[in-house]
Biopython code that builds the backbone (N, CA, C, O; Angstrom):
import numpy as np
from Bio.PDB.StructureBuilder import StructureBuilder

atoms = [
    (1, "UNK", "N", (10.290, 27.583, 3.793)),
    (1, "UNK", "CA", (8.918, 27.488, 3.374)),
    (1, "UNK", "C", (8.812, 26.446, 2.262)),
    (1, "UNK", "O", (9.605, 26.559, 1.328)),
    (2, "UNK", "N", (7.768, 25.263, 2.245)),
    (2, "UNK", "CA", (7.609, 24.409, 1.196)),
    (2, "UNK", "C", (6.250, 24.739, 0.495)),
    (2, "UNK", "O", (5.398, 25.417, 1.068)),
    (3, "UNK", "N", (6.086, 24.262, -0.703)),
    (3, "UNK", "CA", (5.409, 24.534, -1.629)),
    (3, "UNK", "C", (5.300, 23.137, -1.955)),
    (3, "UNK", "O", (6.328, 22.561, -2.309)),
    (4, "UNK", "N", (4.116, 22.444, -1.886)),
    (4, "UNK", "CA", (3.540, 21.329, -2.264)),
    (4, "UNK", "C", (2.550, 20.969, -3.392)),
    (4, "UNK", "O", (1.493, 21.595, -3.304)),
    (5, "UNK", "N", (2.629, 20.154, -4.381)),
    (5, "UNK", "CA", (1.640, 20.038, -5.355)),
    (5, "UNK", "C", (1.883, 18.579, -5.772)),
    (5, "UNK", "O", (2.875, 17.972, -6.177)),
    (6, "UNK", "N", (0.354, 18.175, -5.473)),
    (6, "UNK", "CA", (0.263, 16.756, -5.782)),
    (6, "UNK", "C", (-0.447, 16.088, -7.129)),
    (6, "UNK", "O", (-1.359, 16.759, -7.614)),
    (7, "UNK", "N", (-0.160, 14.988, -7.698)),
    (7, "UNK", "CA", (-0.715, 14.491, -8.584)),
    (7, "UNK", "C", (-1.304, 13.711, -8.383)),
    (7, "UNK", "O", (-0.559, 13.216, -7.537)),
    (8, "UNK", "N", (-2.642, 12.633, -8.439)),
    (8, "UNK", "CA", (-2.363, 11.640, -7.682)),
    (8, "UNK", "C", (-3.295, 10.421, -8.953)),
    (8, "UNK", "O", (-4.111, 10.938, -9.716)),
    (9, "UNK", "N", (-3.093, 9.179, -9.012)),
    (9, "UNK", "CA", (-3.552, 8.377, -9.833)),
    (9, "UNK", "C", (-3.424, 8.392, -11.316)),
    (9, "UNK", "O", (-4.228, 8.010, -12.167)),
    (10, "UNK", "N", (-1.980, 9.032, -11.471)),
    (10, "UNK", "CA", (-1.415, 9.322, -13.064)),
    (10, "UNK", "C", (-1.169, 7.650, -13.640)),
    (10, "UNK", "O", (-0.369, 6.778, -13.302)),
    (11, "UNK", "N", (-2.142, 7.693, -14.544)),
    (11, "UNK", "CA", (-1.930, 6.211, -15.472)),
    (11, "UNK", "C", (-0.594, 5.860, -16.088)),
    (11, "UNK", "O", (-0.297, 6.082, -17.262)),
    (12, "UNK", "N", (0.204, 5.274, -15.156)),
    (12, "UNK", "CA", (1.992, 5.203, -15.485)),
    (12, "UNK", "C", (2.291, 4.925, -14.370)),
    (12, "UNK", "O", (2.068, 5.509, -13.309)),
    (13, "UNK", "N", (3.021, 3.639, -14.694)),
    (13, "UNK", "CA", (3.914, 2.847, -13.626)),
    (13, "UNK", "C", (4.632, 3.589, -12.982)),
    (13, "UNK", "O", (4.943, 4.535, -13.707)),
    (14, "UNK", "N", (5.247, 3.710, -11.603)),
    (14, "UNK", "CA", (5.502, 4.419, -10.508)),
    (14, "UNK", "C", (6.949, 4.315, -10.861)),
    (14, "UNK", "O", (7.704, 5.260, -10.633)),
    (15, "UNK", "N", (7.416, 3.071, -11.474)),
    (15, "UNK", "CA", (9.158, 2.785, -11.796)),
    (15, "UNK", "C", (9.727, 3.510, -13.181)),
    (15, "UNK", "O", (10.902, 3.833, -13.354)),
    (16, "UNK", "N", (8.533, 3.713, -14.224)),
    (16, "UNK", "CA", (8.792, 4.705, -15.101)),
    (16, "UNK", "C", (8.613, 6.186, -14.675)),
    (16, "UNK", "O", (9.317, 7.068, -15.166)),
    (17, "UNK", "N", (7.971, 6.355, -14.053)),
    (17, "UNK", "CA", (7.642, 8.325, -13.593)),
    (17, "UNK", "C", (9.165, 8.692, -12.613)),
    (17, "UNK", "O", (9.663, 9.808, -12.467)),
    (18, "UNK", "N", (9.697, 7.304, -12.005)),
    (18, "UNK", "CA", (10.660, 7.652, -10.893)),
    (18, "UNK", "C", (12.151, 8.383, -12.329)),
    (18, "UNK", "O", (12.952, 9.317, -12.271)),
    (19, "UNK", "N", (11.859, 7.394, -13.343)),
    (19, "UNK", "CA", (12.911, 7.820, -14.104)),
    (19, "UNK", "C", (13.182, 9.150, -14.528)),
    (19, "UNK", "O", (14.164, 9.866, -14.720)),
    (20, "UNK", "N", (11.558, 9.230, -14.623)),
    (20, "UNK", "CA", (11.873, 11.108, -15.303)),
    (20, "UNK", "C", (11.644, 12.318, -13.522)),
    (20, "UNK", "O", (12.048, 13.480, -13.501)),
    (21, "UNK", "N", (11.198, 11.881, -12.731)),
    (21, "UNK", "CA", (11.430, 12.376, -11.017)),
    (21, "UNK", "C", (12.608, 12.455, -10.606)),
    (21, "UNK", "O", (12.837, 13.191, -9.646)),
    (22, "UNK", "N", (13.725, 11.675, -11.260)),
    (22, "UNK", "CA", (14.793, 11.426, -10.372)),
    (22, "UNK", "C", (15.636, 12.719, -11.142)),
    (22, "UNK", "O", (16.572, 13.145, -10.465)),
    (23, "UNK", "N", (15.452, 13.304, -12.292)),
    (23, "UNK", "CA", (15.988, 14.059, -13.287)),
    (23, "UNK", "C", (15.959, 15.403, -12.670)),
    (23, "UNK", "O", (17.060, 15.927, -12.499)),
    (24, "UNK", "N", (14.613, 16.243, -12.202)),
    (24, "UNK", "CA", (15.169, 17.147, -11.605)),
    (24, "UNK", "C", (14.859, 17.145, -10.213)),
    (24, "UNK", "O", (14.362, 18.169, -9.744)),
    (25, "UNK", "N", (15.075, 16.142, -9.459)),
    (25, "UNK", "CA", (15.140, 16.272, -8.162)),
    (25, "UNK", "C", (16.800, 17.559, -7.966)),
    (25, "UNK", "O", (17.881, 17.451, -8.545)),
    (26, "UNK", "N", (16.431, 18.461, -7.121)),
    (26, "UNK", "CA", (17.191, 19.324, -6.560)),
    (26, "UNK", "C", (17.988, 20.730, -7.798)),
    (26, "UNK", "O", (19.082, 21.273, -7.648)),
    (27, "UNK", "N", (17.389, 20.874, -8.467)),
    (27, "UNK", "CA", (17.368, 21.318, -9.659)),
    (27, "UNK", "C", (16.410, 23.027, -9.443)),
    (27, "UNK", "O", (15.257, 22.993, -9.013)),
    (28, "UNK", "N", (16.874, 23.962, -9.692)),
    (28, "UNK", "CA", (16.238, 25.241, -9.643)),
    (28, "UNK", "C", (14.982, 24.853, -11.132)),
    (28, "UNK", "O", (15.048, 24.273, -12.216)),
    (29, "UNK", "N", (13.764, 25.704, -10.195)),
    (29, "UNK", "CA", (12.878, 25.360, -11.260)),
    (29, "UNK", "C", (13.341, 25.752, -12.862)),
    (29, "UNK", "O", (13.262, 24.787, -13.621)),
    (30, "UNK", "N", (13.665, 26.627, -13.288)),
    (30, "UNK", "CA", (13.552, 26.824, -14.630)),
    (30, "UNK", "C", (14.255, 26.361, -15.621)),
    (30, "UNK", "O", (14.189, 26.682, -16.808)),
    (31, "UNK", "N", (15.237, 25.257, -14.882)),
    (31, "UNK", "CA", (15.786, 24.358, -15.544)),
    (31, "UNK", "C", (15.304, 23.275, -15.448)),
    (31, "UNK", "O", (15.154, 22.708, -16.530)),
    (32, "UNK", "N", (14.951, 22.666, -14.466)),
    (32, "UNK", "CA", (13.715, 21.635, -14.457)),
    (32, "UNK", "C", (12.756, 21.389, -15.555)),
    (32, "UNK", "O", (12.346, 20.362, -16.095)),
    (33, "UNK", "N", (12.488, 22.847, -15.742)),
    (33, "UNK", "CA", (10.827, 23.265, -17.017)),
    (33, "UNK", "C", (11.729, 22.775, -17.826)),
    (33, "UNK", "O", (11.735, 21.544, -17.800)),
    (34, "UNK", "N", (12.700, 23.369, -18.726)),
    (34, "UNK", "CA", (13.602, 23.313, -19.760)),
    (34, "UNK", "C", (13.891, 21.858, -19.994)),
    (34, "UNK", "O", (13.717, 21.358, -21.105)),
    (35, "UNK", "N", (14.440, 20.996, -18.708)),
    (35, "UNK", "CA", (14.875, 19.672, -19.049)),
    (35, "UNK", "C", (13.675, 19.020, -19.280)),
    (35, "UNK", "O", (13.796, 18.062, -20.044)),
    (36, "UNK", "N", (12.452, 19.249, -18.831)),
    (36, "UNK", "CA", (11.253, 18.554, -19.274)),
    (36, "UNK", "C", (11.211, 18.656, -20.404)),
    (36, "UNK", "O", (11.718, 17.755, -21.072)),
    (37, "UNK", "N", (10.600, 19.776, -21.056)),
    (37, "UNK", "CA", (10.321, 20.109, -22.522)),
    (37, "UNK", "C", (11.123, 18.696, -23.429)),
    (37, "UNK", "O", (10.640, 17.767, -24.077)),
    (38, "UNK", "N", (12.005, 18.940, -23.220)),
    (38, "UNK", "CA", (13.092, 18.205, -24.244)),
    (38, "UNK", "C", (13.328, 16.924, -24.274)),
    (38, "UNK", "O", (14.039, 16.343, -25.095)),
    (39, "UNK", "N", (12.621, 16.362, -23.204)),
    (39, "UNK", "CA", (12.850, 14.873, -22.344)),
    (39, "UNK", "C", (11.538, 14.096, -23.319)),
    (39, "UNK", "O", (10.638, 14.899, -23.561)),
    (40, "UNK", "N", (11.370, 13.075, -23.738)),
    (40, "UNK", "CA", (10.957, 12.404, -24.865)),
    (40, "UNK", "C", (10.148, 11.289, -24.400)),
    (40, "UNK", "O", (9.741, 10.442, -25.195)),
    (41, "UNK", "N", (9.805, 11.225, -22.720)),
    (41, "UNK", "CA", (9.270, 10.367, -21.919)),
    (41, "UNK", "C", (7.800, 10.722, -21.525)),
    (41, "UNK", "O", (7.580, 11.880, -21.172)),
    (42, "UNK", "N", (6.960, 9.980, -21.551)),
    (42, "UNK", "CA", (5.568, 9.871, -21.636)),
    (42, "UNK", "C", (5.312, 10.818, -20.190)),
    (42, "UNK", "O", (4.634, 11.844, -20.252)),
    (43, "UNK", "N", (5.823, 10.434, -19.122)),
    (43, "UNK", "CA", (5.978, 11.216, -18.045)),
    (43, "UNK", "C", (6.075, 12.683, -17.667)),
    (43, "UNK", "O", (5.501, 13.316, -16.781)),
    (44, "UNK", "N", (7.111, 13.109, -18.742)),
    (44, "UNK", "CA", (8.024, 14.434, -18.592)),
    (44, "UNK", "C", (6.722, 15.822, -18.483)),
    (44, "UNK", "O", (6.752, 16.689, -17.610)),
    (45, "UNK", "N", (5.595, 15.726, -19.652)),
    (45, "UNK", "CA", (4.491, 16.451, -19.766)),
    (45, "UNK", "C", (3.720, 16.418, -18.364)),
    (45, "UNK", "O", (3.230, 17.481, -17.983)),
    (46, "UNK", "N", (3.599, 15.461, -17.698)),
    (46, "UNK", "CA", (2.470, 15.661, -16.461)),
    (46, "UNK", "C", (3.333, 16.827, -15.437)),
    (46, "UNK", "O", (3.104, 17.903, -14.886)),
    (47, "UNK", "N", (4.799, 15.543, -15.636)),
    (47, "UNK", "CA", (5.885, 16.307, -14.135)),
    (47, "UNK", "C", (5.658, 17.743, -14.651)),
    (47, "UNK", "O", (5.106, 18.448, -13.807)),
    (48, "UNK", "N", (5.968, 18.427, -15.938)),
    (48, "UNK", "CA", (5.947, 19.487, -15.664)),
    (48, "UNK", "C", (4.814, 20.850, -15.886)),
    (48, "UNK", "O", (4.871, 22.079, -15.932)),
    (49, "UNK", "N", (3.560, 19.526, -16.009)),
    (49, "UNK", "CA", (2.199, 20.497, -15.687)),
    (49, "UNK", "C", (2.034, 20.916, -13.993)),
    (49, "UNK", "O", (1.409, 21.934, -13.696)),
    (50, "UNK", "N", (2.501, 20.250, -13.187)),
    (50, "UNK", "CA", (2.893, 19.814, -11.775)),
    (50, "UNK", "C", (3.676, 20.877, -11.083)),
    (50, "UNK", "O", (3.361, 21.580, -10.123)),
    (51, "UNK", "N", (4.710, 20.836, -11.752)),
    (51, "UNK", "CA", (5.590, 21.479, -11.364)),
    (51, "UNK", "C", (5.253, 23.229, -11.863)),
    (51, "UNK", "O", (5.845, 24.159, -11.316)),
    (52, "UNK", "N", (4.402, 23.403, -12.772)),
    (52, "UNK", "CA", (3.950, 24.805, -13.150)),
    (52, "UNK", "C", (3.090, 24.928, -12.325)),
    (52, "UNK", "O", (3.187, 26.102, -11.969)),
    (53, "UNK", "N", (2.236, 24.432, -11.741)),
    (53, "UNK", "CA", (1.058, 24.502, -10.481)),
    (53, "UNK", "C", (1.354, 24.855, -9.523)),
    (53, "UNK", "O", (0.798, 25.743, -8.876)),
    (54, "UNK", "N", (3.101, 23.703, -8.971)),
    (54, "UNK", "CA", (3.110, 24.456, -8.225)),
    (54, "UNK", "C", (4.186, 25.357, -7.938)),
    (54, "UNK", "O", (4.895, 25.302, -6.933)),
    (55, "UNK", "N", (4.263, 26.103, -8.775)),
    (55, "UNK", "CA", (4.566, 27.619, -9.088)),
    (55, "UNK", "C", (3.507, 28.641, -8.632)),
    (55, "UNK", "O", (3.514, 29.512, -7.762)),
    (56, "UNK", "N", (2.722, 28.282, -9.399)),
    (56, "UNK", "CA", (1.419, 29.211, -9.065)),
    (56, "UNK", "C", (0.915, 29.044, -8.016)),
    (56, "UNK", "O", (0.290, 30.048, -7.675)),
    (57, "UNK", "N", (0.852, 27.837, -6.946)),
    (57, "UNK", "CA", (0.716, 27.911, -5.806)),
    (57, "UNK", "C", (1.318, 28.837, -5.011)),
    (57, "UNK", "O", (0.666, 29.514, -4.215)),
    (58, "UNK", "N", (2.920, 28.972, -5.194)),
    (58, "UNK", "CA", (4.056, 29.636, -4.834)),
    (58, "UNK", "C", (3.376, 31.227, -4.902)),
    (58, "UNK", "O", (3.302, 32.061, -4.000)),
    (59, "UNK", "N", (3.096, 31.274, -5.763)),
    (59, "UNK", "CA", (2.436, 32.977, -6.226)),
    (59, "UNK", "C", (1.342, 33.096, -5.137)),
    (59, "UNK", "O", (1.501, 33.877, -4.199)),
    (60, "UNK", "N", (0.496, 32.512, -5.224)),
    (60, "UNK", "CA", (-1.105, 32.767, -5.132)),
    (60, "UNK", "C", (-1.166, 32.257, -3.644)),
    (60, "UNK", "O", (-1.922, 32.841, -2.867)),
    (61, "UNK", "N", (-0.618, 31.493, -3.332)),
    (61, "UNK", "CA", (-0.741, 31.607, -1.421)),
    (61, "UNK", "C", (0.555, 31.453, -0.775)),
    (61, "UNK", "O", (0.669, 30.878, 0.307)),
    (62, "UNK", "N", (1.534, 31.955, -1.415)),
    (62, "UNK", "CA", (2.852, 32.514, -0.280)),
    (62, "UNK", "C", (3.233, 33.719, -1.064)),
    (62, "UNK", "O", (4.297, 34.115, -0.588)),
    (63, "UNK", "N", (2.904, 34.395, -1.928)),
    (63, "UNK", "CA", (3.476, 35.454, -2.069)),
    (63, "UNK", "C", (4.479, 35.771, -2.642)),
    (63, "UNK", "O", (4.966, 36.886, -2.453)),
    (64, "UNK", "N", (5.239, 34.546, -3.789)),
    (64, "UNK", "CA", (6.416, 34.517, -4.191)),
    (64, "UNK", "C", (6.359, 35.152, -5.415)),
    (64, "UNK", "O", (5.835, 34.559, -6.357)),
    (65, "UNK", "N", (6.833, 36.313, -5.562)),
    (65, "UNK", "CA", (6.662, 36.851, -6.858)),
    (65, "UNK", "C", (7.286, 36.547, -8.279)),
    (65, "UNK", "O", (6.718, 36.791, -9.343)),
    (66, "UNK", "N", (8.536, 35.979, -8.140)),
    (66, "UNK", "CA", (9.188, 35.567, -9.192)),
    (66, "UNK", "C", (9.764, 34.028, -8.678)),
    (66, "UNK", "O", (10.690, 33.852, -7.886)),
    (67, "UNK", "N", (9.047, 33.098, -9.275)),
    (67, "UNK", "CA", (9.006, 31.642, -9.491)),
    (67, "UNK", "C", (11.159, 31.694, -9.715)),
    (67, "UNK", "O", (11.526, 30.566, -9.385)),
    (68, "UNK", "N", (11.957, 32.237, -9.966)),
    (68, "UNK", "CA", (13.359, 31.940, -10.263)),
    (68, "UNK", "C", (13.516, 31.033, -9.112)),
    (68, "UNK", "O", (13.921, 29.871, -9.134)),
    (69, "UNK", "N", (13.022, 31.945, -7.803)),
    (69, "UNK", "CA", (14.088, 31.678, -6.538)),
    (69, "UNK", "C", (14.108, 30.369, -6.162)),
    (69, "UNK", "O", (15.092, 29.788, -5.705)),
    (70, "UNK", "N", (12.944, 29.862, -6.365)),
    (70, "UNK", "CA", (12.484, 28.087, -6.440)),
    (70, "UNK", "C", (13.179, 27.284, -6.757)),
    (70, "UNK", "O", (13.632, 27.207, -7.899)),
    (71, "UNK", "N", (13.460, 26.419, -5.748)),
    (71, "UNK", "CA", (13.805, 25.151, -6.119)),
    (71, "UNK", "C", (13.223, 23.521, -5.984)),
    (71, "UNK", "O", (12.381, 23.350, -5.102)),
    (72, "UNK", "N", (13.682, 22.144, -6.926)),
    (72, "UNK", "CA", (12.621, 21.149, -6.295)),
    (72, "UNK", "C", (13.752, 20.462, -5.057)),
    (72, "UNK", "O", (14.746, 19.737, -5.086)),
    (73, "UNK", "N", (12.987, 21.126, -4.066)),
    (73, "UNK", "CA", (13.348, 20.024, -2.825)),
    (73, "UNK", "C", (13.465, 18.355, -2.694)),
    (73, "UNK", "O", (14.487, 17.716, -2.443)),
    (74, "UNK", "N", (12.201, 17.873, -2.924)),
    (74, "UNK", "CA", (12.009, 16.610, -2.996)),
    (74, "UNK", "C", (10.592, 16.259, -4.033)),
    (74, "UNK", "O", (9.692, 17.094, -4.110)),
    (75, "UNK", "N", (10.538, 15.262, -4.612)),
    (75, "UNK", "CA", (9.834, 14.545, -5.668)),
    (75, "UNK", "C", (10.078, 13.316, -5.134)),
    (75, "UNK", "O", (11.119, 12.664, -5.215)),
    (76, "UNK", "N", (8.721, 12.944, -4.402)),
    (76, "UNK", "CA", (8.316, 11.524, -4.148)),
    (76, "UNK", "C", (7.375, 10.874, -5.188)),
    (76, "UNK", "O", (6.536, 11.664, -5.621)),
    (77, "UNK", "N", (7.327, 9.848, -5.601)),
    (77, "UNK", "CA", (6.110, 8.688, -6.662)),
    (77, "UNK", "C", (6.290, 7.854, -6.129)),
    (77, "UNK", "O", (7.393, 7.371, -5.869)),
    (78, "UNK", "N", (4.930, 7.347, -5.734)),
    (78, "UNK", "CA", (4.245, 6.052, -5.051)),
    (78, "UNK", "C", (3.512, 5.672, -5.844)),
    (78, "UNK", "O", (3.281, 6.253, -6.904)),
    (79, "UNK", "N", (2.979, 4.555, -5.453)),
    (79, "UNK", "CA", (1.789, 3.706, -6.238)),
    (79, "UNK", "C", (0.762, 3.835, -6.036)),
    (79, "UNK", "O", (0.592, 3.777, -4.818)),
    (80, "UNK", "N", (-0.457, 4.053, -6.748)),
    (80, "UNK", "CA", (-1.595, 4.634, -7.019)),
    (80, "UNK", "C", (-2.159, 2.972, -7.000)),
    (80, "UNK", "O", (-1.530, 1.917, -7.068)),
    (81, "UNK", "N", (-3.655, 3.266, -6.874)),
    (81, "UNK", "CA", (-4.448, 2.219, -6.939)),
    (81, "UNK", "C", (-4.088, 1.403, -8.536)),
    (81, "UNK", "O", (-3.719, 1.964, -9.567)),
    (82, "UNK", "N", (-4.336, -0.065, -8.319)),
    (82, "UNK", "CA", (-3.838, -0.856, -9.743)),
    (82, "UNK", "C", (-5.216, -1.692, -10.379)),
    (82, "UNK", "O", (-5.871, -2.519, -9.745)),
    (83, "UNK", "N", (-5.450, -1.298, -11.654)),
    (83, "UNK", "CA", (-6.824, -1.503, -11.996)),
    (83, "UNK", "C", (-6.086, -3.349, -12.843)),
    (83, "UNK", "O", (-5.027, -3.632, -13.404)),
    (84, "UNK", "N", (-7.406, -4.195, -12.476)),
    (84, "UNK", "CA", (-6.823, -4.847, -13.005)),
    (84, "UNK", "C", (-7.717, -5.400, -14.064)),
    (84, "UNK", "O", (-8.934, -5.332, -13.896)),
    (85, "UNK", "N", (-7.158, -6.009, -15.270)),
    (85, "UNK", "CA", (-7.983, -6.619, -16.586)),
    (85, "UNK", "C", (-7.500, -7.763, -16.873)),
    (85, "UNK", "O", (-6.298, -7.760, -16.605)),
    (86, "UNK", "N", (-7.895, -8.893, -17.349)),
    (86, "UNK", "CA", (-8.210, -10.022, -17.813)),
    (86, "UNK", "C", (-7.855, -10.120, -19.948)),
    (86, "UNK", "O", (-8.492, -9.695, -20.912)),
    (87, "UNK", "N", (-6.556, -10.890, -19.808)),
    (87, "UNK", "CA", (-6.550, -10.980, -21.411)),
    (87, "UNK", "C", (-7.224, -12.904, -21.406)),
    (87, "UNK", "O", (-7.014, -13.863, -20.663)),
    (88, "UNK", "N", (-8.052, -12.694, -22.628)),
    (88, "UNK", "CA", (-8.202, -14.266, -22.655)),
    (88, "UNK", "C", (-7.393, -15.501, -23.091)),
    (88, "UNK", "O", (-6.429, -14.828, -22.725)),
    (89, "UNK", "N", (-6.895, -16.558, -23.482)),
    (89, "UNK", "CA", (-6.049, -17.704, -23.163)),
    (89, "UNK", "C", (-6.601, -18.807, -23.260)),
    (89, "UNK", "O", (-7.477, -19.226, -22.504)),
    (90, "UNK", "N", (-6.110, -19.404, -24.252)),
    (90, "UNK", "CA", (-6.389, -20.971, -24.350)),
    (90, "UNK", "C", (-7.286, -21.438, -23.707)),
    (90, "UNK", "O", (-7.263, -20.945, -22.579)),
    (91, "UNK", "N", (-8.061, -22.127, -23.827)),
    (91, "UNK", "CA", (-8.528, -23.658, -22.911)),
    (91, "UNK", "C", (-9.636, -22.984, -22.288)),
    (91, "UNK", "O", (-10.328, -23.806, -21.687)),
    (92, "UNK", "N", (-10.148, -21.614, -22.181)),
    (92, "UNK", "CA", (-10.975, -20.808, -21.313)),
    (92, "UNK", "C", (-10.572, -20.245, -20.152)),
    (92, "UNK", "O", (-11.325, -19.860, -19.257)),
    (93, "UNK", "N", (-8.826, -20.168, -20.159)),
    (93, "UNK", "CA", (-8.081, -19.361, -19.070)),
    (93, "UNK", "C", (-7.843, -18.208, -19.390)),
    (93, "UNK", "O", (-8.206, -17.631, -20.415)),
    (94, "UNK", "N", (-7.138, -17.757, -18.414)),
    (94, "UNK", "CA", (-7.321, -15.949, -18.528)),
    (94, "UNK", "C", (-6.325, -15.575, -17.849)),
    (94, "UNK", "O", (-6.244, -16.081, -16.729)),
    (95, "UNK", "N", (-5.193, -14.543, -18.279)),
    (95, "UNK", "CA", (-4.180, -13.959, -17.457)),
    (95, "UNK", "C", (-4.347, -12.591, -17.245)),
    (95, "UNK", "O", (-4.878, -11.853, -18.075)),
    (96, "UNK", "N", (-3.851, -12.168, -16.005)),
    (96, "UNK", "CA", (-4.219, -11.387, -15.743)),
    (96, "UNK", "C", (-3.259, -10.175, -15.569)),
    (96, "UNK", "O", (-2.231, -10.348, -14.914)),
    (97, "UNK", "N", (-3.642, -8.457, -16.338)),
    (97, "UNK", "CA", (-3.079, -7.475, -16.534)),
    (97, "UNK", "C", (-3.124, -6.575, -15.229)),
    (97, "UNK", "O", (-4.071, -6.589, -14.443)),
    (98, "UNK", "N", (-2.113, -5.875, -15.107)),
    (98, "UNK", "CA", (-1.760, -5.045, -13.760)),
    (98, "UNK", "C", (-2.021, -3.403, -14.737)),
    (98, "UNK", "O", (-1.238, -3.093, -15.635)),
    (99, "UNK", "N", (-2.691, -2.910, -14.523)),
    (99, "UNK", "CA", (-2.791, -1.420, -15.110)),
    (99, "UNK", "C", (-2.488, -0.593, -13.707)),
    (99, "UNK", "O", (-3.202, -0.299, -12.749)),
    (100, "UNK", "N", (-1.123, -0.359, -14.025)),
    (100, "UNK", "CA", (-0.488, 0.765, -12.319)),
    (100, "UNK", "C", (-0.518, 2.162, -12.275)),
    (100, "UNK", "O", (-0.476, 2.744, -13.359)),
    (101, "UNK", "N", (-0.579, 2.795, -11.286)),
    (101, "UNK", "CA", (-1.488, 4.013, -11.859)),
    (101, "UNK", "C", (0.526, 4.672, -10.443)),
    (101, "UNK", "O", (1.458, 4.052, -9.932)),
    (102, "UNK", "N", (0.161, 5.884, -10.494)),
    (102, "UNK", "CA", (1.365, 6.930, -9.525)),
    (102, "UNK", "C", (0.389, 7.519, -8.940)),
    (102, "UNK", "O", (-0.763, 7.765, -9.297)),
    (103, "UNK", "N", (1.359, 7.853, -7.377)),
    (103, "UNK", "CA", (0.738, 9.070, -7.380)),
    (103, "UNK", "C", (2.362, 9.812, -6.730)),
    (103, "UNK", "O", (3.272, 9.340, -6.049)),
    (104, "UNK", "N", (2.095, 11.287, -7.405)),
    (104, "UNK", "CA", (3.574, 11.767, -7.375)),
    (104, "UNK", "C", (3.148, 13.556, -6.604)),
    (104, "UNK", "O", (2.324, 14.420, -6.902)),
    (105, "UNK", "N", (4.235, 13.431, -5.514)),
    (105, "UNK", "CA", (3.999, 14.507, -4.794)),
    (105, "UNK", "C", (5.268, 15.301, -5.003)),
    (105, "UNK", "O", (6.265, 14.899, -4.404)),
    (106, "UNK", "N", (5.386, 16.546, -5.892)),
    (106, "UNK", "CA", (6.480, 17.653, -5.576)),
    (106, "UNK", "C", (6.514, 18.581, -4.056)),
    (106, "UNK", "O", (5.500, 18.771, -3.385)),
    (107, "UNK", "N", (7.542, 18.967, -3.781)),
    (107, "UNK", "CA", (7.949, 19.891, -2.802)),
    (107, "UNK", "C", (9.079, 21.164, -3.276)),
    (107, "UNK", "O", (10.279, 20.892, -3.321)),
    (108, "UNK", "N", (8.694, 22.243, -3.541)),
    (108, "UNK", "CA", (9.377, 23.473, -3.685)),
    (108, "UNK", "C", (9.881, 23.925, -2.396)),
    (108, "UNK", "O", (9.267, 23.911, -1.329)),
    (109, "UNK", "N", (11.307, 24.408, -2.657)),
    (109, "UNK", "CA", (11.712, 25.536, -1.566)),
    (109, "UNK", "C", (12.740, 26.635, -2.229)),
    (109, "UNK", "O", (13.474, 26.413, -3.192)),
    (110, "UNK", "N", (12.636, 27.818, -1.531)),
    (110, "UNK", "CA", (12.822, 28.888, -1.732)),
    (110, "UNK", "C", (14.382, 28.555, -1.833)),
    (110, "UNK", "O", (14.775, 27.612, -1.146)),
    (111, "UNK", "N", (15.170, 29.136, -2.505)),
    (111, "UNK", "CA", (16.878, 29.425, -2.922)),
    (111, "UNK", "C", (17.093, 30.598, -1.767)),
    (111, "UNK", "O", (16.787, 31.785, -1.884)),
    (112, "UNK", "N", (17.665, 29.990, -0.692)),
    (112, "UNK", "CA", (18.142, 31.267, 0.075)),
    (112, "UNK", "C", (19.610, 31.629, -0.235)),
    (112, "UNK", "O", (20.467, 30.825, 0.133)),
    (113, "UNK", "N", (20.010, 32.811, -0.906)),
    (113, "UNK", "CA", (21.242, 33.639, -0.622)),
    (113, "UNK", "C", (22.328, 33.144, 0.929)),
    (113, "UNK", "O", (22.106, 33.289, 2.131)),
    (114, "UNK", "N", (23.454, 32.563, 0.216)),
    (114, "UNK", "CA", (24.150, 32.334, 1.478)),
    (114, "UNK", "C", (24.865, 33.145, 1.493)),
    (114, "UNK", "O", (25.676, 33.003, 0.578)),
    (115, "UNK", "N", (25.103, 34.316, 2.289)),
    (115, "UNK", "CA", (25.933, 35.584, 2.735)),
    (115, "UNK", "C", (27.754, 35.133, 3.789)),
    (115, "UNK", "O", (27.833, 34.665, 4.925)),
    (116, "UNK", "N", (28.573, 35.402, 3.118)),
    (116, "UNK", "CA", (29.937, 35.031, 3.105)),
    (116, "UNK", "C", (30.345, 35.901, 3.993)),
    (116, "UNK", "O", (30.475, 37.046, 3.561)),
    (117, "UNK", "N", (30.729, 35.620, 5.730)),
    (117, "UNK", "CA", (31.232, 36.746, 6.151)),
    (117, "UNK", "C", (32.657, 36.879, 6.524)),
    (117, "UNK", "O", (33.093, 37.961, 6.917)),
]
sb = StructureBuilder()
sb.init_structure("model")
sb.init_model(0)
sb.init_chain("A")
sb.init_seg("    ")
for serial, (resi, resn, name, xyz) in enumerate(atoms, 1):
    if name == "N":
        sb.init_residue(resn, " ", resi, " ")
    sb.init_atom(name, np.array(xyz, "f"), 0.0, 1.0, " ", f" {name:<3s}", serial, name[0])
structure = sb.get_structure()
């Protein structure tokens, strides 16, 4: 069973969010939460408003009562629409700013017990 929760058009380059995504890819959630907290990257706060959502997704339409058993499957970030602005420049020229936006999709799955026979 997957558990999906999306972000989408987070103001932050897609190559910085991958840095703090790539951290707990495959990681049981509650160490995930933990390594966020502590992580010092502009990023780390969204991933793990995200990642508490979808927890509560987990609860509230599959029935998972204790968020432990969770794990992050996969953490994809793509590129979000790119707003662009104009700094001004000599002579009446103008260069031009890339403002890159993410959009970052988690996937939860359940920790199944592997039974040793």
């Amino acid at each position: 069973m997957e558990i999906i929760a999306k972000l989408n058009n987070y103001r932050a380059s897609p190559r910085k969010v991958r840095l703090v995504a790539n951290m707990i890819k495959g990681k049981k959630v509650s160490d995930a939460i933990l390594q966020l907290e502590f992580l010092t990257k502009k990023p780390s706060s969204p991933i793990a408003k995200l990642l508490r959502s979808a927890i509560s997704n987990a609860k509230n339409n599959f029935k998972i009562a204790d968020g432990e058993v969770l794990k992050v499957k996969k953490i994809t970030v793509g590129a979000g629409p790119v707003l662009k602005r104009h700094r001004p420049r000599s002579r009446g020229m103008a260069n031009q700013i890339l403002k890159r936006t993410s959009n970052i999709t988690l996937v939860l799955e359940e920790q199944g017990e592997i039974i040793k026979e």
